[in-house]
Residue frames relative to the residue before (quaternion, step in Angstrom):
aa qw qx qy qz dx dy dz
X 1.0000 0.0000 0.0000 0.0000 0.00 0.00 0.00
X 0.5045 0.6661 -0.2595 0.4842 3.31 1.00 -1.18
X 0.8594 0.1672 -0.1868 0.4457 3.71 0.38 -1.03
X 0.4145 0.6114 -0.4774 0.4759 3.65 1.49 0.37
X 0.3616 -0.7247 0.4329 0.3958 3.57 1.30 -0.73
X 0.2955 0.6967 -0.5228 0.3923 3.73 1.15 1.08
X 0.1691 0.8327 -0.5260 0.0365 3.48 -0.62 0.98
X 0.6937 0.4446 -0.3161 0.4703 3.47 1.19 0.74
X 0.2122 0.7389 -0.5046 0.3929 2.77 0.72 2.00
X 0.3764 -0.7641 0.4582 0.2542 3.83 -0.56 0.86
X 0.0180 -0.7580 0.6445 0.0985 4.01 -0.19 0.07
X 0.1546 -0.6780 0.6776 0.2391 3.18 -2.04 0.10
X 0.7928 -0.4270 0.0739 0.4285 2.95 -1.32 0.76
X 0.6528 0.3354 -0.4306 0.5252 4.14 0.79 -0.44
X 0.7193 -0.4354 0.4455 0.3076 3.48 0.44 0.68
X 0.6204 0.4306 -0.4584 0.4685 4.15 0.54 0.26
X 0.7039 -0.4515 0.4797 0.2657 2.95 -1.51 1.69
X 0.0503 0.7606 -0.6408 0.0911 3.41 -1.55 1.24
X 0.7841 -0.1838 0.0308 0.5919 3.50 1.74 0.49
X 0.3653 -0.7682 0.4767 0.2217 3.25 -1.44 -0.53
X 0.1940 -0.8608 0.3939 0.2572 3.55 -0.30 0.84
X 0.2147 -0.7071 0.5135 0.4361 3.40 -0.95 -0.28
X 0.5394 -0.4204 0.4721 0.5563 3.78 -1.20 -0.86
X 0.5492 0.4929 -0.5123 0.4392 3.84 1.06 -0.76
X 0.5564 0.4892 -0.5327 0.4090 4.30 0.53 -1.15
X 0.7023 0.5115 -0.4179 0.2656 3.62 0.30 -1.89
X 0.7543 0.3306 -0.0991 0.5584 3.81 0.41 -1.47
X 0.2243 0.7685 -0.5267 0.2858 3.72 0.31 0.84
X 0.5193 0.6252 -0.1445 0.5644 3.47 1.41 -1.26
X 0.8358 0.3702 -0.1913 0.3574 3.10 0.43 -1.29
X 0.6120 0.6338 -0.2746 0.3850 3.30 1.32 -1.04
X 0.1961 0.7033 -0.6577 0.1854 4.06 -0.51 -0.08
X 0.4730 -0.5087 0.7021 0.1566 3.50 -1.87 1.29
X 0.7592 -0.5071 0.3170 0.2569 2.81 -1.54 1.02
X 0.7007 0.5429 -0.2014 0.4167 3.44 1.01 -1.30
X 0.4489 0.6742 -0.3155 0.4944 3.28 1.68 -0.55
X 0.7123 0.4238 -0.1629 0.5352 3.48 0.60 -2.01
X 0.6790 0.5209 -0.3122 0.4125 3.78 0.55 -0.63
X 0.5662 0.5585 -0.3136 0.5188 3.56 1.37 -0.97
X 0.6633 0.4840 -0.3359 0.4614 3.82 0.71 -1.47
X 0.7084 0.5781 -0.3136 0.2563 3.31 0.39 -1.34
X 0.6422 0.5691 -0.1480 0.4918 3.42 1.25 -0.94
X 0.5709 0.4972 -0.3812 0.5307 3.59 1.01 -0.99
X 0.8967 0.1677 -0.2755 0.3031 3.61 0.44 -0.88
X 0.2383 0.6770 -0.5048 0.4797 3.26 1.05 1.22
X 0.4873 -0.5924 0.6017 0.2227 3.84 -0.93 1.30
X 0.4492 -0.6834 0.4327 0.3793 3.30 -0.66 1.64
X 0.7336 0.5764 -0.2625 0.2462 3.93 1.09 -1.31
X 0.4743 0.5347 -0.3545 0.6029 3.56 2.29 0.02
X 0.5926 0.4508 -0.4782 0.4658 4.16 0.18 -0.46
X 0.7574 -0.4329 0.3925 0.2914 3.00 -1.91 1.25
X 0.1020 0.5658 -0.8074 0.1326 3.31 -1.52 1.13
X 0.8869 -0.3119 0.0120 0.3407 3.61 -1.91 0.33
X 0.7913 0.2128 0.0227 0.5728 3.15 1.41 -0.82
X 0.7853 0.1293 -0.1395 0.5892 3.89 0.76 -0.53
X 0.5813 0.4264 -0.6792 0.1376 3.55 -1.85 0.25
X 0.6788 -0.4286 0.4810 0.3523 2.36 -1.87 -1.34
X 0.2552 -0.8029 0.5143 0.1603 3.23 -0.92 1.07
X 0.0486 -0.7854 0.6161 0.0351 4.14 -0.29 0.57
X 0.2396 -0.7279 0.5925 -0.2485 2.69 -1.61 1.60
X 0.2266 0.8395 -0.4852 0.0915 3.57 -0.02 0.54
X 0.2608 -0.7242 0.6384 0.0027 3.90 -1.24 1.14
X 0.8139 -0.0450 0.1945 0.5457 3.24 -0.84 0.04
X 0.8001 -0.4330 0.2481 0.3330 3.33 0.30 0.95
X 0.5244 0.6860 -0.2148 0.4564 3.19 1.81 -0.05
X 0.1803 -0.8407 0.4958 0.1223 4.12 0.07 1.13
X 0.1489 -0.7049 0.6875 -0.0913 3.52 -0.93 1.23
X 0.4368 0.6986 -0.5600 0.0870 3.43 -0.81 1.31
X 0.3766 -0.6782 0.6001 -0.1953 2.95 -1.08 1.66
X 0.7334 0.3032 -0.5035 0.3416 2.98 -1.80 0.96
X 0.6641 -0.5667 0.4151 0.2560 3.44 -1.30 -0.15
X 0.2497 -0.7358 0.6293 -0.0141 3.60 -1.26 1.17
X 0.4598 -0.7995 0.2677 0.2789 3.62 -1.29 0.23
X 0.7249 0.1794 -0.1282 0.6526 2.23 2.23 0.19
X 0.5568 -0.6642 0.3285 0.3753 3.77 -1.01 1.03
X 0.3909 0.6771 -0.4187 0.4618 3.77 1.24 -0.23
X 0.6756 0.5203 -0.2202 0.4736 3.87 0.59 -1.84
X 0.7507 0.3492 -0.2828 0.4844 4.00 0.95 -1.04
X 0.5269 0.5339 -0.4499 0.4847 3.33 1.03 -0.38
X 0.7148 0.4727 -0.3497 0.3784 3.54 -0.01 -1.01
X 0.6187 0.5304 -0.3504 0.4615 3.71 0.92 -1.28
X 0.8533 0.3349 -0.3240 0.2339 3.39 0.44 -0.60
X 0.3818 0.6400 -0.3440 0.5712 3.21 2.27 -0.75
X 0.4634 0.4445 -0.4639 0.6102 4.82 0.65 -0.38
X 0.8467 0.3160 -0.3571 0.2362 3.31 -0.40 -1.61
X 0.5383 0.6586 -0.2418 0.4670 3.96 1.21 -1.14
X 0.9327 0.1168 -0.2445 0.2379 3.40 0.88 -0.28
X 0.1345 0.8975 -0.1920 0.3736 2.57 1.62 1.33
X 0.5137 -0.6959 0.4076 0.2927 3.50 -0.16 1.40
X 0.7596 0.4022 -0.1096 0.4992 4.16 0.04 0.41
X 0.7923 0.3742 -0.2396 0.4181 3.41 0.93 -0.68
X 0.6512 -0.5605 0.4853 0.1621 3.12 -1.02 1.43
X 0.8876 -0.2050 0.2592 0.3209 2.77 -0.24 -1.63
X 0.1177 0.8492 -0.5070 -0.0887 4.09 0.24 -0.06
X 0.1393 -0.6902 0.7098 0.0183 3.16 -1.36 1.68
X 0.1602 -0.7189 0.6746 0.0489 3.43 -1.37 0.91
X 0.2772 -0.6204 0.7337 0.0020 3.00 -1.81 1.55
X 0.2798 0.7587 -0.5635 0.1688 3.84 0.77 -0.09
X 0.0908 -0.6482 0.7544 0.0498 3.67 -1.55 0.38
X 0.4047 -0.5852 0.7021 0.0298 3.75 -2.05 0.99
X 0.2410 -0.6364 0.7202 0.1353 2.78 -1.47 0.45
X 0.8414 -0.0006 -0.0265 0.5398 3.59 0.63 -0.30
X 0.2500 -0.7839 0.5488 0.1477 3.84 -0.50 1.09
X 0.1056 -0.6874 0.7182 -0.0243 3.52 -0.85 1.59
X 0.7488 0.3901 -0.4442 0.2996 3.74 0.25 0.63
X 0.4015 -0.6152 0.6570 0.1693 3.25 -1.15 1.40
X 0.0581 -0.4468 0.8915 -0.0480 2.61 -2.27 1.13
X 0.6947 -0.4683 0.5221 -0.1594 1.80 -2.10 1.36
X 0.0656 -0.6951 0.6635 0.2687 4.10 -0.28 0.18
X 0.4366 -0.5965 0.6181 0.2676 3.21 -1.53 1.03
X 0.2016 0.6366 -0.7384 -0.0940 3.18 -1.56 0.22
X 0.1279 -0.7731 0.6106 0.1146 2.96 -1.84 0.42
X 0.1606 -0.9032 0.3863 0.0963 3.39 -0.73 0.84
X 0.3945 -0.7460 0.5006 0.1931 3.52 -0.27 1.35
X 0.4819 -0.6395 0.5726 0.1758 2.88 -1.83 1.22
């Protein structure tokens, strides 16, 4: 099989034939409809950060692509939403438009010192 150039065969350990994969079986996990990725994305959003009359987060997603936007009360709350949305099984990509009302995260100045 190997030299026919078949490589999505299942074996058991003595080597007898126990199925066939595809690449759709392999990346199955990965795959998910927007509404899927849009459902996940939200669950891991703090129920008290997600869009209400005036502040959260709004989430948006295309082609697998995460769009979130609007305003939070803190830069900690947008960080997190997007660090949830980034590691998600399905998403491409996630661009944030988010705004704070009050930045609770310290940086650090970088330095670096040559030897």
């Amino acid at each position: 099989m190997d030299e026919s150039g078949v490589k999505r065969l299942v074996v058991d350990a003595e080597d007898r034939l126990q199925g066939i994969v595809s690449r759709r079986d392999l990346l199955r996990m990965y795959l998910r409809d927007d509404d899927e990725i849009r459902r996940r994305v939200v669950e891991g959003i703090p129920p008290h950060a997600r869009w209400n009359d005036r502040d959260g987060i709004i989430v948006e997603v295309r082609d697998g692509i995460v769009t979130l936007s609007g305003y939070t009360d803190r830069r900690s709350e947008a960080a997190a939403a997007v660090h949830t949305a980034e590691r998600l099984d399905g998403v491409i990509d996630v661009q944030g438009a988010l705004g704070w009302r009050k930045d609770d995260v310290l940086e650090l100045p970088f330095t670096w010192d040559r030897p």
